[in-house]
MMTF fields as JSON, N, C-alpha, C and O atoms, coordinates in Angstrom:
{
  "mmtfVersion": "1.0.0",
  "mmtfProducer": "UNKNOWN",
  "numBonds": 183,
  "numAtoms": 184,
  "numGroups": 46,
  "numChains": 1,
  "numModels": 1,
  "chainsPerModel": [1],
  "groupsPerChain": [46],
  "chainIdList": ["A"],
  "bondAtomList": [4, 2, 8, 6, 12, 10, 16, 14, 20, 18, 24, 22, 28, 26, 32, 30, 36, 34, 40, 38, 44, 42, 48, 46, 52, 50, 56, 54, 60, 58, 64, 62, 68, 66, 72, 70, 76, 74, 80, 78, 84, 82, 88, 86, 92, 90, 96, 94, 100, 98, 104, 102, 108, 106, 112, 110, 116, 114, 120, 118, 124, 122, 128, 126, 132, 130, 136, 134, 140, 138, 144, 142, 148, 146, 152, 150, 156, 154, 160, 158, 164, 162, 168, 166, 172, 170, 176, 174, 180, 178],
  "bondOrderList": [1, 1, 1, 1, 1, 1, 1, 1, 1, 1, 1, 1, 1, 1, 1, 1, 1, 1, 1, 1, 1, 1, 1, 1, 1, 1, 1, 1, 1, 1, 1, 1, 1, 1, 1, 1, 1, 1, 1, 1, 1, 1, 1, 1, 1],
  "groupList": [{"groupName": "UNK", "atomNameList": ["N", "CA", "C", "O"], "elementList": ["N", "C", "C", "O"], "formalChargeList": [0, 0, 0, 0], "bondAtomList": [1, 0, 2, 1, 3, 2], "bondOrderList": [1, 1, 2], "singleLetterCode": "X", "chemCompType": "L-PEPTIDE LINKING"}],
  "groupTypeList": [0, 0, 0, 0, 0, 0, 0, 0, 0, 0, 0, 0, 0, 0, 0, 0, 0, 0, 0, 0, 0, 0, 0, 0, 0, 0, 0, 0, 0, 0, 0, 0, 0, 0, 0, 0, 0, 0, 0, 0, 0, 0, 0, 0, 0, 0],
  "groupIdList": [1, 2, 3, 4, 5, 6, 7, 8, 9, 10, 11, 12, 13, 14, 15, 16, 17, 18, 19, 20, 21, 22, 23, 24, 25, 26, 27, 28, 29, 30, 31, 32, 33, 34, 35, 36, 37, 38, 39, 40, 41, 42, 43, 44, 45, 46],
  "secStructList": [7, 7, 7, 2, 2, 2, 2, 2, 2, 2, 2, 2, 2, 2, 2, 2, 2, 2, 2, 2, 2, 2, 2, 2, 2, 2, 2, 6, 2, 2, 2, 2, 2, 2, 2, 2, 2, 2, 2, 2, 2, 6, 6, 1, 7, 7],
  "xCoordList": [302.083, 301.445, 300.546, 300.801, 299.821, 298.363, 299.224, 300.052, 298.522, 299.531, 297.902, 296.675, 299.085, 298.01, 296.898, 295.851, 296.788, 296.048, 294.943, 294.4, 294.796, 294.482, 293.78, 292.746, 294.011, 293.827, 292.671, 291.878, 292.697, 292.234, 290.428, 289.254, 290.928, 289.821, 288.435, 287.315, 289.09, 288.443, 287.76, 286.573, 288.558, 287.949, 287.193, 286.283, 287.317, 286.276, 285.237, 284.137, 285.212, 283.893, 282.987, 281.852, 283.387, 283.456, 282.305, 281.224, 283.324, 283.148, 281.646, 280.667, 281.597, 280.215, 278.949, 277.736, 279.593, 278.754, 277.87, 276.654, 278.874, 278.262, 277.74, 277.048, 278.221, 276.909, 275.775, 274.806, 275.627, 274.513, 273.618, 272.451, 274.304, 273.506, 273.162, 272.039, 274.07, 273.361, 272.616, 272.217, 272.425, 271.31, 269.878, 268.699, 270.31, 268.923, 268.344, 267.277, 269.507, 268.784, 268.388, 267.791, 268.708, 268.493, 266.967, 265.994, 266.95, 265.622, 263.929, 262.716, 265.09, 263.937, 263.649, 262.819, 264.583, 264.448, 262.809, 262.169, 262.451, 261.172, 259.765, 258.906, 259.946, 259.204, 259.203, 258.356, 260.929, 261.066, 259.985, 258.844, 260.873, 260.097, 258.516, 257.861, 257.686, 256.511, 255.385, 254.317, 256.675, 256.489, 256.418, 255.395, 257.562, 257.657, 256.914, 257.004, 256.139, 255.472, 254.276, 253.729, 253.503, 252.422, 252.404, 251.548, 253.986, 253.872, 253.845, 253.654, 254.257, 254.297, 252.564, 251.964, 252.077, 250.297, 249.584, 248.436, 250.14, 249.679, 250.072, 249.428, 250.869, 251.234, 250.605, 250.39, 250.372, 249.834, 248.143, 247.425, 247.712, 246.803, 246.163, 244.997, 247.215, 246.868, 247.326, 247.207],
  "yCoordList": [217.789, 218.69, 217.914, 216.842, 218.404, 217.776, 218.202, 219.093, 216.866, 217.157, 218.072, 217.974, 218.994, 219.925, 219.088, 219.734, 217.737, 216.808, 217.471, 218.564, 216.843, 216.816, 218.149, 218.033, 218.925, 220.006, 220.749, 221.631, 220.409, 221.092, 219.851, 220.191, 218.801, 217.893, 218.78, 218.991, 219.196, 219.36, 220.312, 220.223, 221.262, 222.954, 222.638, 223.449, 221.645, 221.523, 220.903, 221.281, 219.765, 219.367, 220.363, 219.969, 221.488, 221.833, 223.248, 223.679, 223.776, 224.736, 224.335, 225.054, 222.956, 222.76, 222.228, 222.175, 221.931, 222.095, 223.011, 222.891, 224.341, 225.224, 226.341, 227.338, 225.919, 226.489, 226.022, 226.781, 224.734, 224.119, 224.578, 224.966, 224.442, 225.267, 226.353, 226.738, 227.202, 228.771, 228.973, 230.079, 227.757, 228.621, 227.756, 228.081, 226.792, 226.578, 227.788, 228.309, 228.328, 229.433, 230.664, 231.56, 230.737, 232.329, 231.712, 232.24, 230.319, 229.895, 230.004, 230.141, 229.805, 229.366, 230.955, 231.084, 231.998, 233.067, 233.794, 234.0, 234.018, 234.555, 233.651, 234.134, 232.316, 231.133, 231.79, 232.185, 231.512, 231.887, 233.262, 233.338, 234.149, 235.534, 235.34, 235.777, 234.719, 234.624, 233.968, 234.269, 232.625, 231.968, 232.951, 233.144, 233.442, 234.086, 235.247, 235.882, 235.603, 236.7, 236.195, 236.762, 234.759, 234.312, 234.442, 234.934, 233.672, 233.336, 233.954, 233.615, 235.597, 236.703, 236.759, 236.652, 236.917, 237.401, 236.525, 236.834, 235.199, 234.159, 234.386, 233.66, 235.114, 235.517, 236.679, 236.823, 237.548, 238.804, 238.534, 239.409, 237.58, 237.107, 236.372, 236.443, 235.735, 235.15, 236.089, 235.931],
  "zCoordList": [122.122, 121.144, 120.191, 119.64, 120.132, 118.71, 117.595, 117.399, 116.704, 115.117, 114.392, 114.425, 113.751, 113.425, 112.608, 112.581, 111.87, 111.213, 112.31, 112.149, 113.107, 114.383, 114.7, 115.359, 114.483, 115.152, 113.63, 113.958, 112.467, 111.187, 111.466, 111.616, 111.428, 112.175, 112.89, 112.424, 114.279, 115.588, 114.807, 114.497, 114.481, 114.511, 113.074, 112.905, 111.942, 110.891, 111.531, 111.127, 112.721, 113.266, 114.253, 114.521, 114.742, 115.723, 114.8, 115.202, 113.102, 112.861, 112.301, 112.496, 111.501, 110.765, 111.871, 111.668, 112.873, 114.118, 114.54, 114.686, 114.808, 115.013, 113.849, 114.055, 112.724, 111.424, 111.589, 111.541, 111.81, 111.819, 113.572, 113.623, 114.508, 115.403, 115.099, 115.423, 114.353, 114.561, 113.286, 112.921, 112.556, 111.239, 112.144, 112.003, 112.918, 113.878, 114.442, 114.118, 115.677, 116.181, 115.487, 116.083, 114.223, 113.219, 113.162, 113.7, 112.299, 111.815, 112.902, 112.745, 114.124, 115.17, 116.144, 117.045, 115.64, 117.003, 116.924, 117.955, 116.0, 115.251, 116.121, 116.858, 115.719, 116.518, 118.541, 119.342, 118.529, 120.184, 120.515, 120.972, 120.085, 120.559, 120.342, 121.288, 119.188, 119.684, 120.933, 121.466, 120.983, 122.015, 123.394, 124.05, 123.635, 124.801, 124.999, 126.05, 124.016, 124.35, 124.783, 125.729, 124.022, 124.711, 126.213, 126.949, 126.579, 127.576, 128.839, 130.007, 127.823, 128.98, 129.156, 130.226, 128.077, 128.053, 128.724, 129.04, 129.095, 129.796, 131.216, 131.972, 131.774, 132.917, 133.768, 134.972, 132.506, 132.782, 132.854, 133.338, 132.468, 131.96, 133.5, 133.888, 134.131, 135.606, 136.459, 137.674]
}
């Protein structure tokens, strides 16, 4: 068994991990979707 030390660790590296990924993807989805729409008009486009 993991000593819960151990276990408060993981899930605090794990949790500020994934804050930090997901205020990336909030920051960046706006960026994405414009991207991908070029890339549709660039498709439609050929």
């Amino acid at each position: 068994m993991p000593l819960p030390v151990g276990d408060k660790l993981i899930h605090g590296y794990f949790g500020i991990k994934w804050m930090v990924v997901w205020s990336v993807i909030k920051y960046d989805i706006p960026y994405l979707d414009i991207k991908i729409r070029r890339i549709i008009k660039n498709i439609k486009i050929e």
